[in-house]
C-alpha positions as CSV (number, residue, x, y, z in Angstrom):
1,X,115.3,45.1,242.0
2,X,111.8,44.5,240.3
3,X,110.3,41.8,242.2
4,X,108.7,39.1,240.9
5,X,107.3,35.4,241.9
6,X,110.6,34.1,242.1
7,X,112.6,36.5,244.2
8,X,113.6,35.5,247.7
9,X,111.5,37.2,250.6
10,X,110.5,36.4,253.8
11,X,107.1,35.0,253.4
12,X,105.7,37.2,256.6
13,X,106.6,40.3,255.3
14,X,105.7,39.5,251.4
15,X,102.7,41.6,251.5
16,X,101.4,43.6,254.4
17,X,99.3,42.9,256.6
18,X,96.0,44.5,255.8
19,X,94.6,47.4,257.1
20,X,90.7,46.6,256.5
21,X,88.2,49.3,257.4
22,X,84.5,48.5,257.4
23,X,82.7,48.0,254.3
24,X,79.9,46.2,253.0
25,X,79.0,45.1,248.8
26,X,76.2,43.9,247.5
27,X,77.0,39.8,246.7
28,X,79.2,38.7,244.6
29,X,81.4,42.2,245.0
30,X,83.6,43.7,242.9
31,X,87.2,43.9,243.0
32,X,87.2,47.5,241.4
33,X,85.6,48.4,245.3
34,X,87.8,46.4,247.2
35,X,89.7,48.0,250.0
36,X,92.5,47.4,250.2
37,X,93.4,46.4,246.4
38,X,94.0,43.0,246.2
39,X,97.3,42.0,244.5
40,X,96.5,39.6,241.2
41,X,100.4,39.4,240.1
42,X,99.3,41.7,237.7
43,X,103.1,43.6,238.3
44,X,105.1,40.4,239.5
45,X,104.2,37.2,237.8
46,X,106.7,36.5,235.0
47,X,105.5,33.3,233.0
48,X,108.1,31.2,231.3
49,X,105.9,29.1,228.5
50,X,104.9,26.5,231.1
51,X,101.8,26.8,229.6
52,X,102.8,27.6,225.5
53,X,99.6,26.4,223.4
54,X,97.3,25.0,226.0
55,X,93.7,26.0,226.0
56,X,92.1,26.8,229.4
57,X,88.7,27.4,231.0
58,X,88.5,29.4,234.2
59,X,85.0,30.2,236.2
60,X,85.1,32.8,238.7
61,X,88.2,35.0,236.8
62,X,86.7,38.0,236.9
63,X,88.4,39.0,240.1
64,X,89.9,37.3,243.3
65,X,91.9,33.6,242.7
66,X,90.3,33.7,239.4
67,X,91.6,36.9,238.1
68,X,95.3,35.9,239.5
69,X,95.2,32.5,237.9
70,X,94.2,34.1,234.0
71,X,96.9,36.4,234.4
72,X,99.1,33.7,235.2
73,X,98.0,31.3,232.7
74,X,98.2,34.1,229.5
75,X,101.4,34.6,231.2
76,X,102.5,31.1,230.8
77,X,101.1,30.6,226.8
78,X,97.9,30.1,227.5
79,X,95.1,30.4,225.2
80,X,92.2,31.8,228.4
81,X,88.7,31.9,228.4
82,X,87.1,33.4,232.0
83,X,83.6,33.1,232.9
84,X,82.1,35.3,235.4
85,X,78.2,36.7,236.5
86,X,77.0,39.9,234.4
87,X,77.0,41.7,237.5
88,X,80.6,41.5,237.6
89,X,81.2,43.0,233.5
90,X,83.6,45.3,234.9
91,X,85.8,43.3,236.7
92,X,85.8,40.8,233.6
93,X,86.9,44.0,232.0
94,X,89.5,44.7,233.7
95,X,90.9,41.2,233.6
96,X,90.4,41.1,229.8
97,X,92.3,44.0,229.4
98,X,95.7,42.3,231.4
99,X,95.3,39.4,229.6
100,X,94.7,40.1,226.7
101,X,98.5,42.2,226.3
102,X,99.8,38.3,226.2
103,X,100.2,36.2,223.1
104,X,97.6,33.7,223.8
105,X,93.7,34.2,222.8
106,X,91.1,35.5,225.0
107,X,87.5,35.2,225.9
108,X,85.2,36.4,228.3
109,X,82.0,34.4,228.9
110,X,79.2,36.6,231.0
111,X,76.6,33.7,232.8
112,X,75.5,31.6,235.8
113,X,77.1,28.8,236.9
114,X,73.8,28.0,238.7
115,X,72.3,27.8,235.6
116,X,73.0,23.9,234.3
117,X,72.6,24.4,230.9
118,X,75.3,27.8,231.0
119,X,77.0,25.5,232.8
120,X,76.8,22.3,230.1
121,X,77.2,24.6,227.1
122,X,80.6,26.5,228.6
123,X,83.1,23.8,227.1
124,X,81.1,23.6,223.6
125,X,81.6,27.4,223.3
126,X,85.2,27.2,224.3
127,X,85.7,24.2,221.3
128,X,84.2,26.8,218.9
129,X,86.3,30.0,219.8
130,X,89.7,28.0,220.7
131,X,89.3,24.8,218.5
132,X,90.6,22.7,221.8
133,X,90.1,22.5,225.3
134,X,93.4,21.0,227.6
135,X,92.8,22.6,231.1
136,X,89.3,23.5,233.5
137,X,89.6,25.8,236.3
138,X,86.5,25.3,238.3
139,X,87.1,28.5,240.6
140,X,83.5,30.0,240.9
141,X,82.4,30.2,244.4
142,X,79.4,31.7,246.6
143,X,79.9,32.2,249.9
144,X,77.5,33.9,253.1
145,X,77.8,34.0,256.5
146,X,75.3,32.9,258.5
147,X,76.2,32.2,262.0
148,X,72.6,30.2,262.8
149,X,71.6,27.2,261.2
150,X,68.2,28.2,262.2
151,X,68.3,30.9,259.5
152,X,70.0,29.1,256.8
153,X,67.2,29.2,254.0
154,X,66.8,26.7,251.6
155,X,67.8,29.3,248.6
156,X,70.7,29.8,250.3
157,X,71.9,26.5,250.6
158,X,70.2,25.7,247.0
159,X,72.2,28.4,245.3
160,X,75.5,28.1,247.2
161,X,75.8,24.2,246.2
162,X,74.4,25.1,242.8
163,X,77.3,27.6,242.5
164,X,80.0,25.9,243.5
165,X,79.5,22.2,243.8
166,X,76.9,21.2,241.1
167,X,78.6,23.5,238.3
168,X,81.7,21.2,238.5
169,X,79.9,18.1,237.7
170,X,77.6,19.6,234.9
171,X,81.2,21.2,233.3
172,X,83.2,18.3,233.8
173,X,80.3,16.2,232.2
174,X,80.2,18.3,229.2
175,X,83.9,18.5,228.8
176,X,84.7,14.9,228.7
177,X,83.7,15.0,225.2
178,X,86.8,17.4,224.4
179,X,89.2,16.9,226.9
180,X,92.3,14.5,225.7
181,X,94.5,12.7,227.5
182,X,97.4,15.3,229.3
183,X,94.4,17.5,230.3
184,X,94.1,18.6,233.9
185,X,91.2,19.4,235.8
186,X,91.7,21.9,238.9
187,X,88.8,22.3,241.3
188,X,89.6,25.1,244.2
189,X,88.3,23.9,247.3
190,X,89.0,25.6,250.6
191,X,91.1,25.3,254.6
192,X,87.2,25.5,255.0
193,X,86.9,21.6,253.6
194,X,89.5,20.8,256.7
195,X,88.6,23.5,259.3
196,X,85.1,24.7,258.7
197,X,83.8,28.0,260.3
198,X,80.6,27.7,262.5
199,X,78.7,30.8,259.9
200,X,80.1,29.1,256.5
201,X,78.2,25.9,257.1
202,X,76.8,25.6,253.7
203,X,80.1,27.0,252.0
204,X,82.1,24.2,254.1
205,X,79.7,21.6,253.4
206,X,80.3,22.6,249.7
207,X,84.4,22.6,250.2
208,X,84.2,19.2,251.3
209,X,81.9,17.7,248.8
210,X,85.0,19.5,246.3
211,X,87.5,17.7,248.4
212,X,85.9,14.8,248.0
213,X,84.9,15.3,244.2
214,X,88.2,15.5,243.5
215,X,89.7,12.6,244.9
216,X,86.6,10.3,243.1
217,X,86.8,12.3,239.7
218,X,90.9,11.6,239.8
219,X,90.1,7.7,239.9
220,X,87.9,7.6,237.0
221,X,89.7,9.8,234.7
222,X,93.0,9.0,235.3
223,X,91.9,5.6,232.9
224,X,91.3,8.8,229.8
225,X,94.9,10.0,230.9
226,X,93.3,13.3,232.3
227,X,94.3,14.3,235.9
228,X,91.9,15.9,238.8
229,X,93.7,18.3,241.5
230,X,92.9,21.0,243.7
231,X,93.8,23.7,245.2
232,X,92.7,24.9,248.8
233,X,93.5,28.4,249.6
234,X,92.1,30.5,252.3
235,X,92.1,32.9,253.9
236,X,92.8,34.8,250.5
237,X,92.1,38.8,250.4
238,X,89.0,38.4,247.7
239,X,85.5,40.5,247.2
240,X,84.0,37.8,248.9
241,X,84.4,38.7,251.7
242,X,83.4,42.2,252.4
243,X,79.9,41.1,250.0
244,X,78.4,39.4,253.1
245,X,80.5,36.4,253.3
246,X,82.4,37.7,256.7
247,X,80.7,39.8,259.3
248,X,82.1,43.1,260.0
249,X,84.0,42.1,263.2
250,X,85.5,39.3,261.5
251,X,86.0,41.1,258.1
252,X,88.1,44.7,259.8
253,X,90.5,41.8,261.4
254,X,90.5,39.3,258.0
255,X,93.7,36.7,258.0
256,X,95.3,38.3,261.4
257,X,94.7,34.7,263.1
258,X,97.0,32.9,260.1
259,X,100.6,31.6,261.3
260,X,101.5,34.8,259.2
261,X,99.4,36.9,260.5
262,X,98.1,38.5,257.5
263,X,95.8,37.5,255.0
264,X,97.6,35.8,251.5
265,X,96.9,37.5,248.4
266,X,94.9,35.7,245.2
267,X,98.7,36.2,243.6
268,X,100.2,33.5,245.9
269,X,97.7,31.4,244.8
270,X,98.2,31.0,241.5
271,X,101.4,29.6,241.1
272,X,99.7,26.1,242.4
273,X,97.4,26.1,239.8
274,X,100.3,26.8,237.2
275,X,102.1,23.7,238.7
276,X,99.1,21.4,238.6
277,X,97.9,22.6,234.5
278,X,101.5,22.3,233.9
279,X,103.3,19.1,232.3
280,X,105.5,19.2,235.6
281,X,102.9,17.5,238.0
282,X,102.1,14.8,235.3
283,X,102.5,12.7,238.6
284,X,100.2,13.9,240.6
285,X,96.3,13.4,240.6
286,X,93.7,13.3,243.1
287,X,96.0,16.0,245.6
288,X,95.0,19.4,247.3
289,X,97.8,21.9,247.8
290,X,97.0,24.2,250.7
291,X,98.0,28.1,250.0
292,X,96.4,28.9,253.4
293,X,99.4,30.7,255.2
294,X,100.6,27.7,257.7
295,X,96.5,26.7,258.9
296,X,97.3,22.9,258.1
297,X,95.2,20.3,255.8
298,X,95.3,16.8,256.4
């Protein structure tokens, strides 16, 4: 039996549990050096035109969540445009190449999120080559350990809220223009917003501000019929974390302290993000779903 996101399995057993030797990347890391592989769905999501004609952004989908969300978005009927960091061209590649075997239209978008005015132009440039602009995945994420506040530098914590908190409100700013009412917003947060890790100060601090972001957003946008959800995996199997944002005695042992015991894969997260770009949470606004393998969120 081919399996796919919809057959029966015990949830444990799914997808091993990781055997993680010691390795170290250069920040952000690539997915093409990960080890293990991370699974993406690339083999097991089957789409079902949840998503027929819609026209989505997605930062960060080079590799990791990102990566498993374009693939399942194409999947759906998704016209998909990822951005990611030149560093990270191959990866892009890679994902391109998946998605672009669906029906929908595809674009890659090399830049930094950092960078406002990358940031403010992304949905302008996604009008042009798509003519419309229905869903935004803000996905992009920096994250480094740093067990000593002491030794938390000001670039760090400049370019880590830069990355992954300021780029949301300089997109969503810039969207508002395009977006009509039915579109959804999904901001990934993290288990890190509700049970922060004494080294990922600065990336915590940054998962609650996009809990909090969220919730806000959700009440003024829900008057423009647009809704504001997110998503708040963790811990997810992602180049992340081997490029400096675990240390090695945390990183050979990644996910073992989860309820399951092992660490989820980016391909169980992207169902959630189907859900909430889909017409079947028109309900819901201003929610985060946890994919975090049983560690609870409020």
């Amino acid at each position: 039996m081919t399996r796919t996101q919809h057959t029966m399995q015990d949830p444990r057993s799914q997808y091993p549990a990781l055997d993680i030797p010691e390795q170290r990347q250069k920040e952000p890391g690539l997915d093409s050096e990960l080890q293990p592989k991370a699974d993406h769905g690339e083999t097991t999501y089957v789409g079902s035109g949840k998503l027929q004609g819609r026209k989505a952004l997605i930062s960060g989908a080079d590799s990791g969540i990102g990566r498993a969300v374009a693939i399942a978005f194409a999947r759906e009927g998704a016209d998909v445009a990822i951005t990611y960091l030149p560093s990270e061209q191959n990866d892009a590649e890679e994902t391109l190449r998946i998605i672009s075997k669906e029906a929908g239209e595809t674009i890659a978008i090399p830049g930094d999120l950092s960078e406002e005015t990358f940031a403010q132009d992304l949905p302008n440039n996604i009008m042009k080559a798509f003519g419309g602009l229905d869903i935004i995945v803000n996905n992009a994420g920096k994250q480094i350990y740093c067990d000593d506040i002491t030794k938390l530098s000001t670039d760090q914590l400049d370019a880590t809220f830069r990355t992954n908190i300021y780029s949301m409100f300089w997109i969503v700013q810039s969207a508002l223009e395009f977006l009509p009412p039915g579109a959804s917003i999904i901001n990934t947060t993290s288990i890190q917003s509700y049970q922060p890790s004494a080294g990922l100060l600065d990336y915590a601090s940054t998962k609650g501000a996009i809990t909090s972001f969220t919730k806000g957003l959700s009440a003024q946008l829900i008057e423009r019929g647009i809704r504001v959800n997110a998503v708040a995996p963790g811990p997810i199997w992602t180049p992340l974390q081997p490029s400096f944002g675990q240390p090695m005695e945390k990183l050979t042992h990644f996910g073992e302290q989860s309820p399951y015991g092992r660490a989820g894969q980016p391909a169980e997260c992207a169902p959630a993000y189907v859900f909430l770009a889909s017409q079947e949470s028109s309900y819901t606004t201003g929610e985060v779903i946890g994919v975090t393998g049983g560690n609870w969120t409020p």
